[in-house]
N, CA and C of each residue as an Amber inpcrd file, in Angstrom:
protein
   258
 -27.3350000   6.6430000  24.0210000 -26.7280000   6.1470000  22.8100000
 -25.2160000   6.1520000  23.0020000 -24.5450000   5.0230000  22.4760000
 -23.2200000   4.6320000  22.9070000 -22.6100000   4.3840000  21.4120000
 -21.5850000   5.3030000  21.2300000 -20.5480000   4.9450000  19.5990000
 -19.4610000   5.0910000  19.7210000 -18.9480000   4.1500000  18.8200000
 -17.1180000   4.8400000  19.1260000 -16.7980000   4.6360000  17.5690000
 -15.5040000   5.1150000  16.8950000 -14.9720000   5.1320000  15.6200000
 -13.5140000   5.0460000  16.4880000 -12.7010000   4.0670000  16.3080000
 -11.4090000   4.3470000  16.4310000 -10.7280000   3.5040000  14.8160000
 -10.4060000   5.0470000  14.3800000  -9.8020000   4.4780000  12.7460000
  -8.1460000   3.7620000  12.5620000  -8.1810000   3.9460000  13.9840000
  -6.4190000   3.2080000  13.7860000  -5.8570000   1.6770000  14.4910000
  -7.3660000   1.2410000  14.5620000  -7.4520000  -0.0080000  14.5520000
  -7.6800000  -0.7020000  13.9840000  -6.5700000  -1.4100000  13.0210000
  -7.0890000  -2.5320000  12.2930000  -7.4600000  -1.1240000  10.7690000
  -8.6620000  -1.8060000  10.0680000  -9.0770000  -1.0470000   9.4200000
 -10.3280000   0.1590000   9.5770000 -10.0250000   0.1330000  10.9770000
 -10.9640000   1.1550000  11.6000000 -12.3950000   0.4280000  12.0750000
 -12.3760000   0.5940000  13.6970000 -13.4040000  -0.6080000  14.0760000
 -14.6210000   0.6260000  14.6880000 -15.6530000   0.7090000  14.1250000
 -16.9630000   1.4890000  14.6690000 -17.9320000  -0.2140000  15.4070000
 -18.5460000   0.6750000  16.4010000 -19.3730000  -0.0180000  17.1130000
 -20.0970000   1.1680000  18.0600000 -21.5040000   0.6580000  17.5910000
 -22.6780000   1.6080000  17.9930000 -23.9400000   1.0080000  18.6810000
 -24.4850000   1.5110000  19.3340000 -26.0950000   0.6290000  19.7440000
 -27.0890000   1.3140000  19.0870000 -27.1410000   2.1100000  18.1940000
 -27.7020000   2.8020000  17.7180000 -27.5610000   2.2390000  16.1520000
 -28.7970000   2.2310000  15.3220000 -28.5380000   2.6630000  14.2850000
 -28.0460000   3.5760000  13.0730000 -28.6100000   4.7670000  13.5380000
 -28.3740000   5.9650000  13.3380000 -27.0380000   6.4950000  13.6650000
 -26.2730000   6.4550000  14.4800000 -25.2840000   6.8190000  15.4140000
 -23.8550000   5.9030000  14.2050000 -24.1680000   4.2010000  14.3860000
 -23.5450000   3.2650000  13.5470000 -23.2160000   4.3160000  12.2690000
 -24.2490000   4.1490000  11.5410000 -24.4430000   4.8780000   9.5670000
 -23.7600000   5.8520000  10.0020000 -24.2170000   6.8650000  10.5960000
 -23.3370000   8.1420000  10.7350000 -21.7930000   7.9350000  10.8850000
 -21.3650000   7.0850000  11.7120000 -19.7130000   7.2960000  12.0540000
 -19.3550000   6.4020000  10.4430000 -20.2270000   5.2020000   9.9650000
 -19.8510000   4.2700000   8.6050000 -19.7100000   5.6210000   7.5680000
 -20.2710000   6.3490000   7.7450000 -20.3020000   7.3560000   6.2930000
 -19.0270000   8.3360000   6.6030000 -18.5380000   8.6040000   7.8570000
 -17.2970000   9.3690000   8.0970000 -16.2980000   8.4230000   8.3130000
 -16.3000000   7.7590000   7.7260000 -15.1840000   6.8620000   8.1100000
 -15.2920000   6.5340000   6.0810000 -16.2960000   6.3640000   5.4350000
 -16.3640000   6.0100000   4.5870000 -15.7320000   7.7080000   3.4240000
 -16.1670000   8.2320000   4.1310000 -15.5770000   9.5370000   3.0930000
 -13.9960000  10.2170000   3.8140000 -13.0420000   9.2410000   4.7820000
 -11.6550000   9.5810000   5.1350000 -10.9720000   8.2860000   4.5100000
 -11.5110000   7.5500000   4.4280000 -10.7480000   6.1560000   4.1640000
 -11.4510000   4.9960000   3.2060000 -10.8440000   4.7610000   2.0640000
 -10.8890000   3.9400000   1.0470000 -10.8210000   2.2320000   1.1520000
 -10.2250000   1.7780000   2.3630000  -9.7560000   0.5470000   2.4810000
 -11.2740000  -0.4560000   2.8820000 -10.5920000  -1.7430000   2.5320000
 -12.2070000  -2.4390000   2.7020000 -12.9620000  -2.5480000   4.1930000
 -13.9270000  -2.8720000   4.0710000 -14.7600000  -3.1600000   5.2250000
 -14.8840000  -3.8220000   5.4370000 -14.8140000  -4.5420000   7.3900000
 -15.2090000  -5.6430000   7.3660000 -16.3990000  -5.3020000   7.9630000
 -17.9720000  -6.2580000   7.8870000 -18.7190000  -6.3100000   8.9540000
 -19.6980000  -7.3290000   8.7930000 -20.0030000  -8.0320000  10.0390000
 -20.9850000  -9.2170000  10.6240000 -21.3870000  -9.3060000   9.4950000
 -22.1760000 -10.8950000   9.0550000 -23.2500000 -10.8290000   8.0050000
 -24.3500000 -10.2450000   8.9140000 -24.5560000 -10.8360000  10.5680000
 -25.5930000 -10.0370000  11.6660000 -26.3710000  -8.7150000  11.2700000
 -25.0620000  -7.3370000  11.0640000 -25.7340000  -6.4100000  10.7530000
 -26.1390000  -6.2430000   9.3560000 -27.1240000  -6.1200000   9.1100000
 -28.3220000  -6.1790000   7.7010000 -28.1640000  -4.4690000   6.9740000
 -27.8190000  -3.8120000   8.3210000 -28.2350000  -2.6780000   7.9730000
 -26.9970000  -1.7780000   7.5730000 -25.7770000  -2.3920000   7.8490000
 -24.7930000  -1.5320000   7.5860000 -24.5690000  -2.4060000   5.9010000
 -24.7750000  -4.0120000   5.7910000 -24.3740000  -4.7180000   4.6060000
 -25.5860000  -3.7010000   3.4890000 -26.5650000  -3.3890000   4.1640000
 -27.6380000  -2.9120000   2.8630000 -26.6800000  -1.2760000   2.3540000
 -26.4590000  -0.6250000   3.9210000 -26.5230000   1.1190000   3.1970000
 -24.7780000   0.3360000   2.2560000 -23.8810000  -0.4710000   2.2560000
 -23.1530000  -0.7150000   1.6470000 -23.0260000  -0.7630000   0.6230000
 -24.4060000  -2.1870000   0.0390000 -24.7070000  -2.0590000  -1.4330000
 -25.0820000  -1.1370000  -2.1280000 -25.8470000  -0.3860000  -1.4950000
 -26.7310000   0.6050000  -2.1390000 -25.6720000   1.7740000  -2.2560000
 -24.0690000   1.7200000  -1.8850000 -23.1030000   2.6070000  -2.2420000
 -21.5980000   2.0170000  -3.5430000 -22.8380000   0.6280000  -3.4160000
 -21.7020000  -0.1940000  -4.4830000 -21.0680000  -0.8760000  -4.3600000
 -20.8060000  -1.2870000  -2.7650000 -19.8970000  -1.7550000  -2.3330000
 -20.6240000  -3.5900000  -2.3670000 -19.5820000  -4.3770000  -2.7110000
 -19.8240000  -6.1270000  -2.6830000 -19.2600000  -6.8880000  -2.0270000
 -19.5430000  -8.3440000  -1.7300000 -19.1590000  -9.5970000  -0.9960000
 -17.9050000  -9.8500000  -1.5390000 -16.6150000  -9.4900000  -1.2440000
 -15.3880000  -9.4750000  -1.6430000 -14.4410000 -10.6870000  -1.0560000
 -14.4600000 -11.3570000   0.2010000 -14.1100000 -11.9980000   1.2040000
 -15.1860000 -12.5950000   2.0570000 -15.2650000 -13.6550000   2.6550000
 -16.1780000 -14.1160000   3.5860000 -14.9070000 -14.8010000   4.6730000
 -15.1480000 -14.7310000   5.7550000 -14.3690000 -15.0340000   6.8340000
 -14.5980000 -16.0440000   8.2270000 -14.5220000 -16.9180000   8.4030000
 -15.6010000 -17.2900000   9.8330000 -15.0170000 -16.2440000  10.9930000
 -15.9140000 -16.8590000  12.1150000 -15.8530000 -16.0140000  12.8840000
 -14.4120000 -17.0580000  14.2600000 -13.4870000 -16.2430000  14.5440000
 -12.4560000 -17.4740000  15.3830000 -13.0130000 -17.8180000  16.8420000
 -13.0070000 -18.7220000  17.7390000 -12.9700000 -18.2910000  19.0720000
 -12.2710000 -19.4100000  19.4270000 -11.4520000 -18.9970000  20.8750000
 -11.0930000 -20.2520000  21.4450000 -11.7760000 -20.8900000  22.6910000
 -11.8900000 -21.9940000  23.0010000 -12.8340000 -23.0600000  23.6700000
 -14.0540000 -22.5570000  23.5650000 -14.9570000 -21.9360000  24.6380000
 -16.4830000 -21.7150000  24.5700000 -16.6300000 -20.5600000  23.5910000
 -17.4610000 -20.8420000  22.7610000 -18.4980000 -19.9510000  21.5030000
 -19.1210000 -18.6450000  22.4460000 -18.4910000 -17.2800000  22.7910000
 -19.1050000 -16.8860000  23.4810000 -19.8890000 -15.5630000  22.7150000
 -21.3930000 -15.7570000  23.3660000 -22.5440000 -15.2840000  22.6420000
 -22.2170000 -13.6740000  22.7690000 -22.5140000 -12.8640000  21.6920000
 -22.4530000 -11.7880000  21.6990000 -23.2360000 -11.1340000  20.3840000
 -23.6510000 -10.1600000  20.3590000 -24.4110000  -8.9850000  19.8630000
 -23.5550000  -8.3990000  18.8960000 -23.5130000  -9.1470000  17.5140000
 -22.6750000  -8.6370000  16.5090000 -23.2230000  -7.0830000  15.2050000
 -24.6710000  -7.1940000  15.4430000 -25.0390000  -6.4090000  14.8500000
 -24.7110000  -4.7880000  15.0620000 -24.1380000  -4.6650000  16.2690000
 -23.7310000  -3.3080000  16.4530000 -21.9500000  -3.1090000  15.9600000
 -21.5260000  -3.8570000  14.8100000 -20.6390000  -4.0850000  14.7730000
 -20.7790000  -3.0520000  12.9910000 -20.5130000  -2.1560000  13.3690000
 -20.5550000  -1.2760000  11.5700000 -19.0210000  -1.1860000  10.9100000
 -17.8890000  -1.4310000  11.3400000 -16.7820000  -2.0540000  10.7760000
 -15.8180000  -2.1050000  11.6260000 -15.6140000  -3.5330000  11.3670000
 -14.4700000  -4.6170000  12.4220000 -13.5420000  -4.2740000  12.1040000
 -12.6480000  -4.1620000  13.0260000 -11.0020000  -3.5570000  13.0290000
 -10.4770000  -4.9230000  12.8700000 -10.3810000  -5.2370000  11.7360000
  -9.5900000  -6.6350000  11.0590000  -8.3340000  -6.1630000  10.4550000
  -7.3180000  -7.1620000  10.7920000  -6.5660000  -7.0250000  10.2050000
  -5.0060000  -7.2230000  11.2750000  -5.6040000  -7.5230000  12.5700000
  -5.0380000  -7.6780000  13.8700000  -4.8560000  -8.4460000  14.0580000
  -5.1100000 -10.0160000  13.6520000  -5.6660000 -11.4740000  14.9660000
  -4.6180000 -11.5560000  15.7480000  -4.9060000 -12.2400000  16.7290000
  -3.8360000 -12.7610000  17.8680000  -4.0100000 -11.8370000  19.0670000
């Protein structure tokens, strides 16, 4: 199982392969810091434990890339360090 939390990116970017591992660092990150979340519509599972804490569809965003669309595995994405581009 592979996780990281780095909170001083952006608005703090977690990425996990784990489910369990994901929720866990989302809930410590969620009880140090107030600011919004970004994450994939992909992951189902971080948008559900969200609602079910109150939290709503505040912003919708596309996703950027330049030339090739390159495929990747967004669901391990429990909150995107947005707030960076470039």
């Amino acid at each position: 199982m592979k996780a990281y939390y780095l909170p001083d990116f952006g608005t703090g970017l977690i990425i996990s392969d784990s489910e369990i591992s994901g929720l866990a660092l989302l809930k410590f990150r969620l009880s140090r810091d107030t600011s919004p979340i970004c994450v994939p519509e992909t992951n189902e599972v971080a948008i559900d434990y969200l609602r079910s804490r109150g939290y709503y569809l505040y912003f919708k965003t596309p996703r950027l890339f330049l030339n090739k669309n390159v495929k990747w595995d967004s669901k391990n994405v429990y909150s995107r360090g947005c707030g960076y581009p470039g």
